[in-house]
N, C-alpha and C positions, 0 to 999 in steps of 0.2 A: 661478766668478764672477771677470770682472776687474775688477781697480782702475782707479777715475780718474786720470785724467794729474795728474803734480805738476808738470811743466815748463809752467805755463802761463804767460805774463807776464804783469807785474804790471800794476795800473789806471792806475800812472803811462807805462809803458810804452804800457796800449793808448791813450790819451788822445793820448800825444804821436804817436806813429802817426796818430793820426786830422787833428792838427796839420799834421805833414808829407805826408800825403795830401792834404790841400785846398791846403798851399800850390805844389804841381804844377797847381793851376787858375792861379794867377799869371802874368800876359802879361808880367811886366817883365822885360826882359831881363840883369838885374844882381843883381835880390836877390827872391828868390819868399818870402815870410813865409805860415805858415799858422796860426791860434790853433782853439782848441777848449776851450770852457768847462764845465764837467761840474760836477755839484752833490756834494754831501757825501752821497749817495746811488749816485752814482758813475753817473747819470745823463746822457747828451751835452745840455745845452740848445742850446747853437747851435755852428756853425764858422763861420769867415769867412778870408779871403785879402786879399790887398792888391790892387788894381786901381781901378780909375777907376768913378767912379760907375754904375749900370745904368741909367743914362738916357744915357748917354754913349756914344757909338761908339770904341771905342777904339782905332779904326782914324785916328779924325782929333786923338790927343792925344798928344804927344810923348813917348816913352820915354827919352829922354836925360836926363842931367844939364846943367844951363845958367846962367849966370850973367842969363841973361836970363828971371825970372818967367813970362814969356809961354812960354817954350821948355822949361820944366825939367817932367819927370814930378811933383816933388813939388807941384807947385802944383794937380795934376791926384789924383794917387791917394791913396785912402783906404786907410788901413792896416788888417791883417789884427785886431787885437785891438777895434778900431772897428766894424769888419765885422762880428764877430761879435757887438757887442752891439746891433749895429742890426739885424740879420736873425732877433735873438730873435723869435717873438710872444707870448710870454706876460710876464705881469708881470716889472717888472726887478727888484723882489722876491726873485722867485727864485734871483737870482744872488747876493744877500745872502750870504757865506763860500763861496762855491763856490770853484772853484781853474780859471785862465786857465791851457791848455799853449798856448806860444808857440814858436819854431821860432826867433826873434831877439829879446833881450828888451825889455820895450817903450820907445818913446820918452818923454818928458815927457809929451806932448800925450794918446797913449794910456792912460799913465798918470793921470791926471785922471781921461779917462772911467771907467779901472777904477776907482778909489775913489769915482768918483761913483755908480756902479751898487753897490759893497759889495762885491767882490771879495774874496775872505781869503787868496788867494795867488796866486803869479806862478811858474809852471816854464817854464825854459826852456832851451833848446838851447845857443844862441852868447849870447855879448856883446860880441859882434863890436867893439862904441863905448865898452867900458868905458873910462873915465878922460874921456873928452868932457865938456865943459859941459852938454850934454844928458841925456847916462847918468846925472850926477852929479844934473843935476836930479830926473829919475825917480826915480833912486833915494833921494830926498829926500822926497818924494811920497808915495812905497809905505812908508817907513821910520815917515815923522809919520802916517801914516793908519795904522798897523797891518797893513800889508800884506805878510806873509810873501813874499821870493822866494827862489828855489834854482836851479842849475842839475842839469842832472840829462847823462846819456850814455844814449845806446843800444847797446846791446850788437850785434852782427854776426849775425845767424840764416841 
């Protein structure tokens, strides 16, 4: 009789996998974000990617950076941790202490939504913006709500 494999990776690992697999669906040409929210059951509830609305052709919405609103992608794209909490279908309930893998950690605005929905923690890859007014924000957010985050690494396989 043989044994099961012990080398298998961990839930943090496969989560965050799943993270950086959707944020390869990403059209922006500068930063692809991917989240994946899994429950305390270690369950996938939803993923999401950063991109432009799906009513949107994103063929006719600007990918640049611009000082001009009219011209700048951010005016246009919705972030991967948002995504993912809009393309749940089941109660947002459920997301009540689950744990968000993010691929870049979230911004202010993202962060709101997570502790609006109960989020109990934030993994993430980069912090690419640490020390910005915005990071600083966020991180202010997730801190007064109780919202556990960590960076975490992937190992090379």
């Amino acid at each position: 009789m043989s044994k099961k494999r012990s080398d298998v990776i961990s839930w943090d690992e496969f989560f965050m996998r799943v993270a950086l697999a959707a944020s390869m669906r990403s059209k922006d040409p500068n930063t692809q974000v991917g989240a994946c929210i899994a429950d305390t059951n270690h369950r996938i509830l939803s993923v999401g990617y950063n991109g432009t609305p799906s009513a949107l052709n994103d063929d006719d919405f600007p990918w640049g950076v611009s000082d001009d609103p009219l011209a700048d992608k951010h005016s246009y794209v919705v972030h991967a941790e948002a995504n993912a909490v809009l393309n749940y279908r089941g109660s947002l309930k459920d997301m009540s202490g689950a744990t968000v893998y993010v691929t870049l950690f979230p911004c202010n605005e993202c962060a709101k939504i997570l502790a609006q929905v109960g989020i109990g923690e934030v993994v993430y890859l980069s912090d690419k913006y640490d020390g910005t007014e915005g990071n600083l924000i966020s991180k202010r957010i997730l801190t007064s709500c109780g919202i556990r985050f960590r960076g975490m690494e992937l190992a090379e396989r």
